[in-house]
N, C-alpha and C positions, 0 to 999 in steps of 0.2 A: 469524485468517483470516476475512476475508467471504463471508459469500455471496450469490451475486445470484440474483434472481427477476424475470424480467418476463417479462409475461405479453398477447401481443395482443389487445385488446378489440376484440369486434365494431363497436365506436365506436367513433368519436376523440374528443379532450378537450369533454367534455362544461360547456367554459365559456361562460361569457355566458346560461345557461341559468336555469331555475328548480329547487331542489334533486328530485329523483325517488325515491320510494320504489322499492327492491327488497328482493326477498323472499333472506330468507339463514336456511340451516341448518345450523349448525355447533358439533359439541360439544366438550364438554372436551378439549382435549390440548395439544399440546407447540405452544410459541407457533411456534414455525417451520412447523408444518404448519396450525396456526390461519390464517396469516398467507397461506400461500401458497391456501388457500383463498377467504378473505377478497377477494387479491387476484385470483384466478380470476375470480369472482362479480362485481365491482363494476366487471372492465373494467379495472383498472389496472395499470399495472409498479409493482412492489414490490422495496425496496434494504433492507438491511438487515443489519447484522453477526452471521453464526451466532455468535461466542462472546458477543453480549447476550444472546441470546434462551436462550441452553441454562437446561436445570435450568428453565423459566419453564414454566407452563399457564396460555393464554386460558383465559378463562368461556366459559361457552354461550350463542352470540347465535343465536336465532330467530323469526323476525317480517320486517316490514316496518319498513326505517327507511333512511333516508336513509346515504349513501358514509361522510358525518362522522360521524353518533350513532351508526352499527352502529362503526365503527371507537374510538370512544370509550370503548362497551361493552364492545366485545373486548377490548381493553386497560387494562380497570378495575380497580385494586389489584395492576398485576403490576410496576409501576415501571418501564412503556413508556409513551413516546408517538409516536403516528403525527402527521405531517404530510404533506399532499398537495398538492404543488407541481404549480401548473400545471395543475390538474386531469384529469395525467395518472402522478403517480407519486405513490408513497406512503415517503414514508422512515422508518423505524421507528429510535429512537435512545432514550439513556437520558430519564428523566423525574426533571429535578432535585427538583423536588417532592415526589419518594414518599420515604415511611419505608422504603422497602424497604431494607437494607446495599446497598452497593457491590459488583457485582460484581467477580470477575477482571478480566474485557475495560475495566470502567469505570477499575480502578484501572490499568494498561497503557495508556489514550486516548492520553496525552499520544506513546507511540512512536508509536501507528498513524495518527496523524493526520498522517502523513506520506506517507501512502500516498493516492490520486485513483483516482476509477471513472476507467474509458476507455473506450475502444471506444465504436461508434455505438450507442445505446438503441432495442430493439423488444420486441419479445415474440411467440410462437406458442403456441397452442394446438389449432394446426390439423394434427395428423398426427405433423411432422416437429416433436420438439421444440424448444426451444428452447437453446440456446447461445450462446455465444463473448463475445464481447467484452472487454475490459479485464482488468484486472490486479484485485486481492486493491480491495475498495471500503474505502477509511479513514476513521476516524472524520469526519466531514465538520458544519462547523455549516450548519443547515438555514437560518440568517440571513442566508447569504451572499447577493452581491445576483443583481436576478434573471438579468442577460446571466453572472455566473459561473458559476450555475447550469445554466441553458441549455447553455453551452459542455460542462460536465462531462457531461449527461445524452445530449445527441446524439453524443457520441461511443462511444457503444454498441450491439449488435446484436442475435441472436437465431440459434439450428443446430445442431443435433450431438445433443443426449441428449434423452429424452421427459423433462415436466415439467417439474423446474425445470433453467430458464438457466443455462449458462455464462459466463465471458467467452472472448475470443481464446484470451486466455494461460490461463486455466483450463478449458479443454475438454480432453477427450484425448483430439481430434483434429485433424486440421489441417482452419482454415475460413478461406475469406477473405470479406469483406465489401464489397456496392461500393453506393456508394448512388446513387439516380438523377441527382446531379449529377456524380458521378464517371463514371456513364458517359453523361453528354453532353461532358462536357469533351474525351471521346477524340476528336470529332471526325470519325467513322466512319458510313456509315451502318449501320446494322442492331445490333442486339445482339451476336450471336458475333464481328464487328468488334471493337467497344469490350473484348469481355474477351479478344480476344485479347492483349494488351499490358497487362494486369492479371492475370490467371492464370498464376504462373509457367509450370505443366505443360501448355497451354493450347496445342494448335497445329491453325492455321486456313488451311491454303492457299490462295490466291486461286482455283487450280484442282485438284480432286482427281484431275482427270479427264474426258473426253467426255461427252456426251449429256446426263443430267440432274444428272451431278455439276458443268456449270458451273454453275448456280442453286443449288442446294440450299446451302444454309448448315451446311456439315458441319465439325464439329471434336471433333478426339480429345483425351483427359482422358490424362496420363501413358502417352503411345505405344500408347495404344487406340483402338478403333473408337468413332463416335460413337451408338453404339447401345449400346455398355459403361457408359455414362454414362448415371443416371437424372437424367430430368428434373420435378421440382416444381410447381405453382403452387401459392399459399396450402396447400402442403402436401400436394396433392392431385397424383395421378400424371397426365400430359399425354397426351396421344394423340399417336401415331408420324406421320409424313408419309406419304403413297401412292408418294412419288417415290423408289424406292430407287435408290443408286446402282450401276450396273452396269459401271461404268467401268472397266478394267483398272491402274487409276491406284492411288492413298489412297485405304483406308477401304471399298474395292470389295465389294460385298455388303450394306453398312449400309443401314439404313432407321431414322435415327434423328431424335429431336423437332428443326422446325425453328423455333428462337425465333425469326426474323424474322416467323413472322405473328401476334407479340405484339407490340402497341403498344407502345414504348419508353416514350410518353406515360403508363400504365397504370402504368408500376415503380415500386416504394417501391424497392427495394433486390433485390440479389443474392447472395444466400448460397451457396459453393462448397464442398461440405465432399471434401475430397480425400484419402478412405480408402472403403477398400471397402463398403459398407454395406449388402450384399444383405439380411443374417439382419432388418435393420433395419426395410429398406423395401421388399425385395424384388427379383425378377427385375431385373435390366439396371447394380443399382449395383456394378459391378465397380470400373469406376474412380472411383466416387463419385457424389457429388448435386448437383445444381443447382437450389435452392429459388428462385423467385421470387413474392418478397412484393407483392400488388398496393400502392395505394394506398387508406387507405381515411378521407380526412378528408371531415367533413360541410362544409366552409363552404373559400372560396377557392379558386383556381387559378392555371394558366398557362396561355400558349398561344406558341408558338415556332416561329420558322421559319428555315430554314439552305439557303444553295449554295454550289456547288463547284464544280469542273471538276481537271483533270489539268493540271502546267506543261506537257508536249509535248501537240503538235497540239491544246490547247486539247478536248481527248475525254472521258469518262467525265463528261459532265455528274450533278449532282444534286441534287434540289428535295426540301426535307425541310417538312412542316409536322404542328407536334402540338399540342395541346389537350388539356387536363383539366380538372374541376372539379367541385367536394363541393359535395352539398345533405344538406341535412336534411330529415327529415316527420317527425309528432309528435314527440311527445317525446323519445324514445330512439333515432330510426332515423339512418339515413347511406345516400346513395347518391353515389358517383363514378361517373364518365362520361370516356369516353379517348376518343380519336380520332388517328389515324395518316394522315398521305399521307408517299411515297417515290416519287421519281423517279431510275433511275438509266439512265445512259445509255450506248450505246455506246463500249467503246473499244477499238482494234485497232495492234496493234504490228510487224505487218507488213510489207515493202517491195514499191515497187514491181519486178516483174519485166523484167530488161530483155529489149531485143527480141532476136530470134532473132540478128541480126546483130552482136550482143554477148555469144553466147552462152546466152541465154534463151529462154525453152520459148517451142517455137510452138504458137500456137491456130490456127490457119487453113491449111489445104492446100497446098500449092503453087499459083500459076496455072500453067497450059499450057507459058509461054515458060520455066519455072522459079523465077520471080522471087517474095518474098514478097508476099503479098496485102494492100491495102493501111492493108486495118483492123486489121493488126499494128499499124501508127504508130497510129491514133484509138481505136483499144477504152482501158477503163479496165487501165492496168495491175498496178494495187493490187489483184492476182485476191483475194489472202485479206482477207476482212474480218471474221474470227472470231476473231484474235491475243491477245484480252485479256477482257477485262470483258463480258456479253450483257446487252443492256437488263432493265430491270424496272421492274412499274410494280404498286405496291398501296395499298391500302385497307383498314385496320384500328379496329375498333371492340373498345371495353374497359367494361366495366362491373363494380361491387363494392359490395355492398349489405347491411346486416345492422340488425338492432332487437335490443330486448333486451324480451321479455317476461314479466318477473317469472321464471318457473322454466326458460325456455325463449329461447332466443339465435337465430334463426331468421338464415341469409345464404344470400345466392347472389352468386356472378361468372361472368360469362362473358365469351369472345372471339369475336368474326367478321372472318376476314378476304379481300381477295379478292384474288388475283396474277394478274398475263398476264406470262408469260417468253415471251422471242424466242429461238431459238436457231439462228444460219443454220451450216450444212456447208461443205463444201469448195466452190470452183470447179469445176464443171462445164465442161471448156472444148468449144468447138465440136465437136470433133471425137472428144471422148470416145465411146465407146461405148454410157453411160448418158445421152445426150442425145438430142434430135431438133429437127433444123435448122430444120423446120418451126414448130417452135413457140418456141424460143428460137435464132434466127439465131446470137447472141452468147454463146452458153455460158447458164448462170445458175448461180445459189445456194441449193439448197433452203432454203427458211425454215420451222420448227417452229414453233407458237406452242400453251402450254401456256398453257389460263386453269385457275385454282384456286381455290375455295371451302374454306375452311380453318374449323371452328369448335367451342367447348365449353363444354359451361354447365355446371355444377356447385350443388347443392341441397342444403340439409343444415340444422341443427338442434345447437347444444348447449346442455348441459343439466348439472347436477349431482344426482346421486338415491344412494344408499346411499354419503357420504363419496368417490363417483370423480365427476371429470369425464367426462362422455359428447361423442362426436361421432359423431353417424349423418350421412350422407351420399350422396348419389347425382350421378352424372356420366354424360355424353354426349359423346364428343367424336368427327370427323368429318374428314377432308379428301379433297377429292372434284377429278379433276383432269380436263379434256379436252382431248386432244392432236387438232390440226389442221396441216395442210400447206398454207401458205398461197401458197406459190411454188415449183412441183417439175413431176414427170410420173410414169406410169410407163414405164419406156421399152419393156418387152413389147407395151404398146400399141399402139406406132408414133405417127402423128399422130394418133388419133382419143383420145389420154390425155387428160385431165383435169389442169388446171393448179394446183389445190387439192383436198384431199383429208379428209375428217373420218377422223381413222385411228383413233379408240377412247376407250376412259376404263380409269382406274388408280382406283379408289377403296377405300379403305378407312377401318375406323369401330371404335370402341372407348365400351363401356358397364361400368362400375364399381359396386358398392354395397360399401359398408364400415363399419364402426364402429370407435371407437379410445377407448378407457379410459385413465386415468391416477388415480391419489392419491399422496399421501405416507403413510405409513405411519410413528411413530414408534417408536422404538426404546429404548432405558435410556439413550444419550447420542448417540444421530442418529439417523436419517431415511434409513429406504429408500423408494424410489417405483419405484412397481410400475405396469405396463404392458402392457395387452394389446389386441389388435385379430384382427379377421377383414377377409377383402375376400374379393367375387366379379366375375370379371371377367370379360366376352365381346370377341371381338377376328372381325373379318371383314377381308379382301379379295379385290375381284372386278376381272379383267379384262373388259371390256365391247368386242365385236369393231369395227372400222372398217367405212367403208363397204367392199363388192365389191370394188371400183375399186382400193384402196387397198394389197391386197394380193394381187391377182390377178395369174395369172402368162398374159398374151398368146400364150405357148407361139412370137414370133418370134424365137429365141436370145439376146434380150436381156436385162438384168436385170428381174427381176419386182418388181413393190410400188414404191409412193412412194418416191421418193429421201431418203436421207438417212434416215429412218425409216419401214418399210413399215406399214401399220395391225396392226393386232392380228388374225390370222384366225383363223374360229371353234374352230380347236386350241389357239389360245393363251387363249382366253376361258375364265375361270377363275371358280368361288366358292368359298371355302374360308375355315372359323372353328372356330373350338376355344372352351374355356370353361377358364377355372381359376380355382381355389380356394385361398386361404392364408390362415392363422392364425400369430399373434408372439408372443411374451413379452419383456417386457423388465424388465430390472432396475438401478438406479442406488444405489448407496449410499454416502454419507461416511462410510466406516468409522472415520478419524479426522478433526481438523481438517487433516491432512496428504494423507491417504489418500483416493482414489475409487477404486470398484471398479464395475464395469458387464459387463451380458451380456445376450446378448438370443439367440431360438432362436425359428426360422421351420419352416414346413411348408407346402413348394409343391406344390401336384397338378395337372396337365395331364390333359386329355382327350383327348392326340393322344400323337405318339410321343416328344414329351417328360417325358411320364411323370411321377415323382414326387419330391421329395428334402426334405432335411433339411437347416439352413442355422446356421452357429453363430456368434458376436462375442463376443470378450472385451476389455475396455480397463480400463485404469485410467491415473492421474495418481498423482504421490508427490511432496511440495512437500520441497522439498531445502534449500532456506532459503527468506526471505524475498522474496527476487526472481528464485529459480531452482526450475524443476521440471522432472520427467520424466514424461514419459509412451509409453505402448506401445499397441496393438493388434494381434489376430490374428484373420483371419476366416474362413470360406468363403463363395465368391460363387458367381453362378449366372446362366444368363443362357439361355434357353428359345428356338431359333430365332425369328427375329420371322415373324408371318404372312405379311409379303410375300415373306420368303425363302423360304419352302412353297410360295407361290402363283407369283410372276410366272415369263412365259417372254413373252419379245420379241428385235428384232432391232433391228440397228442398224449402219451403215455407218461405219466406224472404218479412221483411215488403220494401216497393218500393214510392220511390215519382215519384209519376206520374203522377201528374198536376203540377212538379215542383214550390212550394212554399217553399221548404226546410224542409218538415217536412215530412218523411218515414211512412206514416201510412195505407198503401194499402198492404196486403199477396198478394204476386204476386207467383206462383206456376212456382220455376227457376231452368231449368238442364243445367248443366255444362257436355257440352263435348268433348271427346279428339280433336284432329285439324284433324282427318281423316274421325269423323263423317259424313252422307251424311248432315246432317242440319249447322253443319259448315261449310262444304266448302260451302253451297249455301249461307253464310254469308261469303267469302272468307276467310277462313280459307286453311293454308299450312303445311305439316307435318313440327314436330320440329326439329328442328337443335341443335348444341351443342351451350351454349355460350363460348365466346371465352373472355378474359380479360388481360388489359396491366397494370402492378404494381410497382408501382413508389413508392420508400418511400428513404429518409435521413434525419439522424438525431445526436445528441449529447449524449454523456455519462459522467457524470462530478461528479467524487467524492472527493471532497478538504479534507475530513476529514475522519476516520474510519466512523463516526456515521453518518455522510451526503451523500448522494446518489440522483440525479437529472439525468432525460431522458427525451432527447426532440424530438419528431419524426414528420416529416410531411409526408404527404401520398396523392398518385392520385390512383383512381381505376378505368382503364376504362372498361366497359362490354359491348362487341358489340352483339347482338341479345338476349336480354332478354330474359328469358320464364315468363312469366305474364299471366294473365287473363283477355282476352279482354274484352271493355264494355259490360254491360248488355242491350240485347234488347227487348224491353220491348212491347209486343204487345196493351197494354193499354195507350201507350207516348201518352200523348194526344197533343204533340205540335203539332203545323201546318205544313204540306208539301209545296211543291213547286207546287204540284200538285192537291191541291184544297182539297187532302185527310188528315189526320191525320201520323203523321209518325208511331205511330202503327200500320196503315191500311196498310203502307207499308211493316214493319217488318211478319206485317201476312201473305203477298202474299209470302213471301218470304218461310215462315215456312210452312205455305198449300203445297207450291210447292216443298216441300221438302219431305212430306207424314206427316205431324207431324200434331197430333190433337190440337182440338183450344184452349182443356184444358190446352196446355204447355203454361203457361203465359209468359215466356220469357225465352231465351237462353244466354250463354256467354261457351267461349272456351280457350283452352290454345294457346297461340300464341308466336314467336320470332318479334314483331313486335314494338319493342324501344331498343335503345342505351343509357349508363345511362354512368356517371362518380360523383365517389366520392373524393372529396377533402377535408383534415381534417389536424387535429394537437393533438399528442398527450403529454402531459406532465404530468410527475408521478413526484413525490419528498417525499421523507422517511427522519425526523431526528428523534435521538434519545439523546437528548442531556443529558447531566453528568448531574445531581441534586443532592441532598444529601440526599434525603430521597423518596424511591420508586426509578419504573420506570417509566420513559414517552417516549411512542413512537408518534410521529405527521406526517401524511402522508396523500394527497393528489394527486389526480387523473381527469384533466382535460382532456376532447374531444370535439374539434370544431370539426364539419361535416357539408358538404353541397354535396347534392346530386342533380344534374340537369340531366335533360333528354336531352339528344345534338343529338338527330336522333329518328322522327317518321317514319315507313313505311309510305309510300303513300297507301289511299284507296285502295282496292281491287278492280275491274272490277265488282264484285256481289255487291257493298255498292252505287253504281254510284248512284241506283236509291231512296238514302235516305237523300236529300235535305229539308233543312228548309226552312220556308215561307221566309226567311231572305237572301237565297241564298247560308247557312253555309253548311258543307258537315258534316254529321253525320259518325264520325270518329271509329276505331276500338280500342283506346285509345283516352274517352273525357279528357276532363277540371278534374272531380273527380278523374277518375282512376290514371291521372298523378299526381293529387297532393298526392297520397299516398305515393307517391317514394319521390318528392320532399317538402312537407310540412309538413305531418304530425307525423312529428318523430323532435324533436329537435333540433336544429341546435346548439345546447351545452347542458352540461352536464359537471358541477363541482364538486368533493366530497372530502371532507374535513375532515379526523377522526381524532379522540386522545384516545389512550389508554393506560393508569396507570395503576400500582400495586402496593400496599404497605401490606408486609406479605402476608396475605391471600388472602386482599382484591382485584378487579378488579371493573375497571372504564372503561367502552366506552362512547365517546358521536360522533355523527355524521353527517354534515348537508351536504344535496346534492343541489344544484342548478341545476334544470330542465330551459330550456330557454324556449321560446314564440314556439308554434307551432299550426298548422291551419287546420281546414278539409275542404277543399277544396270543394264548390258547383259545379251543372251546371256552373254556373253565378256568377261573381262575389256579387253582392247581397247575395245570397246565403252563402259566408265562414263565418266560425266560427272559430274565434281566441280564445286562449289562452293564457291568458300573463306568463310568468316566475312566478317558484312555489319554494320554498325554506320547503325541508323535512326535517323534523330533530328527529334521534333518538336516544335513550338512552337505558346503562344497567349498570347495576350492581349485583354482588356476589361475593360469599366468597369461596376459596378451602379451605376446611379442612385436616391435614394432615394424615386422613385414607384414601383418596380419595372420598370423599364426598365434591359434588362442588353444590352450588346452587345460580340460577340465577334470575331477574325478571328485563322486560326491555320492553320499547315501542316502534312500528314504528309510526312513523306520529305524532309525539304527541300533536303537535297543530292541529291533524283534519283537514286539507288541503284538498279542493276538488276543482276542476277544472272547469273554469269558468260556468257557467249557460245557456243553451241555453232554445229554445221553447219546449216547451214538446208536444205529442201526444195526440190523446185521449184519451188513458189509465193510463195518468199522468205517463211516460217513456220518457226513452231516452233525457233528456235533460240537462245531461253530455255527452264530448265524450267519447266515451269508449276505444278509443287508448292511453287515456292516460297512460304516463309511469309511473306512480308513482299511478296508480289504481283509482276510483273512490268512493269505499265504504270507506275512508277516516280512521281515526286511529286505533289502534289496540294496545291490550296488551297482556304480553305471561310470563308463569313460567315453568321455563326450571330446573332440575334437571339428575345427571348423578354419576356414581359409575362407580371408575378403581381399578382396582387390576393389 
């Protein structure tokens, strides 16, 4: 059996150079921990067969000597030889030349040499160790030529355990890997686009929901929320977004990392490790990690630019352009440089409304004689212009930078990025009651505009001192947002309101210090590596109030505050930050050449009412034969309210059914607030708790051939004390009480009695008040079979999920008194809220790609299977199913061999849209909008890109 070590150098291949002394201390012991040293130190990936090396001891190399002579030293009289391809790996293989006898492993070559590395080649030593890739590495001659070479080495990666690398198929856990040309090929804009249709368990609704959940780039890891899911760069923990979602939709209450304001241009790759990994990494990896590796070569570049549009109405325009490019300074150093534009554009899938004489809503009074007025015929009648996709327009800068100073590795990367989302409301029609004729004759649309400052730099240092590698480290990261109304009123005003309105900021900010150890440790016949780390980390968010104007109530019966979104007033303006603290251990050992055993054991401490806990992982792999293994894990996860869910309270105008017929078509004016407000607790509301989770995953690894590779995983997630968002209560519920009133009449004594005016149309709060458990199945499989002419790669990525809710809290003491005429008890989680968790996300997800080459040319084609999913009503009358959808897309181009590559390629080609339901008044909303695969239906794009 092999084993593989690579390891990321603060450089990239250090060729075309003059050779460089570095400074190395390393003593006697067992050549696999000599070697993984060696390789640490010098910057390189290191391949090499564990049954050569066992029974072996390097010498003691210390001094100053060049990558070659230290490597020649080290393996002086032990009857190794290293070579270093490429000047970025080192292959360690037998040395015909030495007197030494023949090993075991030597005398065996001729079987193993049957055996090919795989997987994509990287290496980390930044945090999150390194992993995955390929299969058992076989005896290989290092004379092969250099594109076969090449070929075998890039298809390698890096995730999963501290120290030394896995591959794919020898990790034991499930990891996928995507590299930055895999996700430009998707042909998407943004990141969480591209993996949507690369991550089996991966689901990314076009819309999760109202207000800030259409922008936000939210996607849940196996039927979690996207704040269960940690997210990475170079290893290092990301800062959260300020925009949480509040939507009563997917995902509602989340405030998790949005990878759209990282350059796509900036990515080496994308590592997904899909098992719970808290005790690992800490807070939020419930449903796993999201490592993203920058880019970090010294010399060469791209630069790329891509559009699109939608095939109907010609809508969702969008202008992509990115840039990168590695420099070098003296001797040892690397700086990369990214650059990001995104232009997306309106698109709206709405009809026009017909006129009143056909049935359709009037906007204009009667005249006198009776007759309609006659700017019913000339007004625009396309009143919704919100049906789909809301513009966006940003700006993203990447940088990645490191040297290497004899004992000391010194880097920093950072990101800045800048967003303006649009985001317009309903139709206003003339005669509404929240308009004034005065100022908008013709109705209007409120328009939102959120600009965003998004960014983090991260600073650190490693180093090797007493036999461990060291990384100290320090991070800032930041995003800062300010909401404006740039087309609205208020209508308490009357005519003397303001037509644009600054309604406040949402900002929150996140600072890190941490260290992270690692060594190999040898043993009588392997290698434990041992792992330990601390971090401290501060977390703030502040609510910043609106102007006066923006939230002021005129006291003329009319609605108070800017349309569409009132500003923030001084009640809602918030500071609030905590501090916490955590220390890891971790442990990895080859107990045999069959066997891996691993565990790692965390200790989280909050400064707030999250309090303290204790975090455990155990995994191992057992290789069952030669091209088949198992492997297991068990974990507990942990997941600490996020700050913004402590802090925000705002409001926001959301259409509401409330004559429950199933059709959302009433503005109900709704604030969301924290669970310590006075009007939440008088709806029984309880401060948040951490959630807490049990993760169960076993699975298969089976590779019979170099070019076939097959992973089978199953998985339980359990999470006890969700944070969700309670129902919405709705002071208009026109259903019947038990007490001869309306249960709005009730929901209102409740709200009065709480100080809250009668303008607030309905409340909901953040709560721990359900238990959820995910059960699934994951199955990948890659061939790549021999042809005669081109290449063809075929691979496939299946996810079964099913998410049940196994534990309601029992009503609150304050709900007693909201009884239906029927006897039912009006719950703090109805019938709708839970079917979000459990219906309306897929319960499969198939995807199916092929990719060719011949010469120049490049061929993708790719079709996804979405399964049946349901939005869930009050009442069963009420659900709206969706039956199974099959996407399918395409591309094709040419690379030229100056580097000039060009592409043209469609999503959705057959136009697929998601069943039909009743529409509103304003001829809307009659798609769901959870759907995963979007609603504004196909699309085309021309992609073009220049490397040097």
């Amino acid at each position: 059996m092999f084993s593989l070590c690579a390891l990321l150098s603060t450089q990239a291949a250090a060729r075309d150079r003059k050779p460089k002394l570095l400074y190395f201390d390393i003593p006697c012991q067992s050549a696999s921990a000599g070697l993984r040293l060696f390789a640490q130190r010098s910057g390189l990936a290191l391949i090499f067969p564990q049954a050569l090396v066992s029974s072996i001891k390097t010498k003691e190399l210390k001094g100053h000597f060049t990558v070659e002579a230290g490597l020649n030293l080290l393996l002086s009289k032990t009857g190794l030889k290293g070579t270093i391809y490429s000047g970025t790996t080192i292959i360690v293989s037998a040395d015909e030349h030495s007197e030494r006898p023949a090993s075991a492993y030597e005398q065996r070559a001729d079987i193993m040499k049957s055996k090919k590395l795989k997987g994509p080649l990287t290496a980390s030593t930044v945090g999150i160790a390194a992993s995955l890739l390929a299969t058992q590495i076989a005896a290989q001659e290092v004379d092969k030529t250099e594109n076969e070479a090449k070929k075998s080495l890039e298809t390698i990666v890096v995730t999963g355990v501290r120290g030394s690398p896995r591959s794919v198929i020898e990790s034991p856990t499930p990891i996928d890997v995507f590299s930055s040309e895999q996700l430009e090929r998707q042909g998407q804009v943004g990141l969480f686009e591209s993996l949507r249709y690369l991550v089996p368990s991966l689901n990314l609704p076009q819309r999760a929901g109202g207000g800030t959940a259409t922008f936000i780039a939210s996607a849940g890891l196996r039927g979690l929320n996207p704040d269960q899911t940690l997210v990475l760069v170079n290893g290092k923990r990301r800062h959260k977004t300020a925009l949480i979602n509040t939507s009563t939709g997917l995902f509602s209450g989340s405030a998790g990392v949005d990878l759209n304001m990282i350059p796509s241009s900036a990515i080496k790759r994308i590592e997904v490790l899909r098992d719970g990994a808290s005790a690992q990494y800490g807070s939020d990896a419930i449903a796993g990690v999201v490592n993203i590796i920058l880019k970090d070569v010294d010399e060469g570049g791209k630069i790329s630019t891509s559009t699109g549009q939608n095939f109907d109405r010609g809508d969702g325009e969008s202008k992509t352009l990115g840039a990168n490019s590695g420099f070098s300074f003296g001797d040892t150093g690397f700086v990369n440089l990214s650059f990001d534009f995104q232009d997306r554009g309106i698109s709206n899938r709405a009809r026009v409304v017909p006129t009143p004489e056909d049935g359709g809503l009037q906007l204009f009074p009667l005249q006198e004689d009776g007759s309609y007025d006659p700017r019913e015929y000339t007004v625009d009648r396309m009143l919704t212009k919100n049906f789909g996709n809301f513009p966006q327009t940003s700006r993203s800068f990447g940088i990645n930078a490191g040297m290497d100073l004899d004992t000391i590795q010194p880097y920093l990367f950072a990101t800045y990025a800048s967003r303006d989302s649009e985001l317009m409301f309903t139709y206003r029609t003339p005669t509404d009651s929240r308009n004034i004729t005065e100022l908008f004759p013709l109705g209007y649309r409120p328009l939102e505009e959120i600009r965003e400052d998004d960014m983090e730099v991260v600073a650190g240092f490693k180093s090797v001192f007493g036999g461990f590698d060291w990384d100290f480290s320090a991070s800032y990261g930041k995003d800062d947002t300010s909401w404006y109304n740039t087309e609205g009123l208020n209508a308490s005003l009357g005519a003397a309101s303001p037509t644009s309105f600054f309604l406040g900021e949402m900002n929150s900010d996140e600072a890190i210090v941490q260290f992270d150890a690692t060594r190999p440790i040898a043993l009588t016949s392997s290698d434990l590596q041992l792992s330990f780390g601390m971090q401290y980390r501060r977390e703030s968010f502040e609510i910043v109030p609106g102007e006066e104007l923006s939230y002021a109530d005129g006291n003329n019966g009319l609605a108070p505050g800017a349309q569409g979104f009132p500003g923030f007033a001084p009640e809602a303006a918030n500071d609030v930050s905590r501090r916490n603290i955590n220390a890891y251990i971790d442990l990895g050992w080859d107990v045999t050449e069959k066997l891996y055993l691993a565990g790692a054991v965390r200790y989280e401490n909050y400064n707030d009412s999250a309090g303290d806990e204790v975090l455990g992982k155990l995994n191992m792999r057992y290789e069952l034969t030669d091209s088949l293994a198992f492997r297991a894990s068990v974990s507990t996860g942990f997941r600490a309210p996020s700050i913004q869910q402590l802090g925000f309270r705002g409001s926001r105008g959301q259409f509401t059914d409330l004559d429950n017929d199933g059709v959302s078509e009433t503005i109900v004016l709704r604030q969301t607030l924290p669970s310590t407000d006075a009007a939440a607790e008088a709806l029984g509301a309880k401060p948040l708790t951490p959630e807490k989770s049990r993760n169960y995953s076993a699975g298969l690894t089976y590779n019979p051939t170099p070019n076939v590779s097959v992973t089978l995983d199953v998985y339980q997630i359990d999470v006890d004390d969700r944070i969700a968002m309670s129902t919405q209560y709705n002071r208009g519920d026109s259903r019947a009480s038990a007490f001869g009133t309306t249960i709005g009449d009730e929901i209102s004594a409740l709200l009065d009695a709480a100080g809250f005016d009668a303008s607030l149309g309905a409340v909901n709060y953040f709560t721990n008040a359900i238990d959820t458990r995910s059960r699934g199945v994951d199955l990948v499989a890659t061939w790549t079979p021999d042809i005669s002419t081109g290449s063809l790669t075929l691979s496939s990525a299946v996810n079964y999920n099913k998410v049940d809710v196994t534990h309601v809290d029992d009503n609150p003491d304050e709900l007693s008194g909201l009884v239906l005429a029927d006897g039912s008890q009006i719950v703090q989680f109805d019938r709708s809220r839970l079917g979000t968790y459990t219906d309306a996300v897929p319960d499969y997800k198939a995807t199916f790609s092929s990719n060719y080459t011949l010469d120049g040319w490049l061929f993708s084609a790719r079709a996804t299977l979405f399964g049946p999913w349901t939005v869930i009503g009050s009442s069963t009358n009420l659900d709206h199913e969706n039956n199974e959808k099959v996407i399918v897309d395409l591309e094709a181009g040419y690379r030229f061999e100056n580097g000039v590559e060009v592409y043209a390629g469609g999503n959705n080609i057959f136009n697929t849209y998601p069943q039909e339901r009743a529409m509103n008044s304003q001829a809307s909303s009659f798609y769901d909008t959870y759907s995963p695969y979007g609603f504004t239906g196909g699309s085309w794009y021309l992609r073009a890109s220049y490397a040097w």
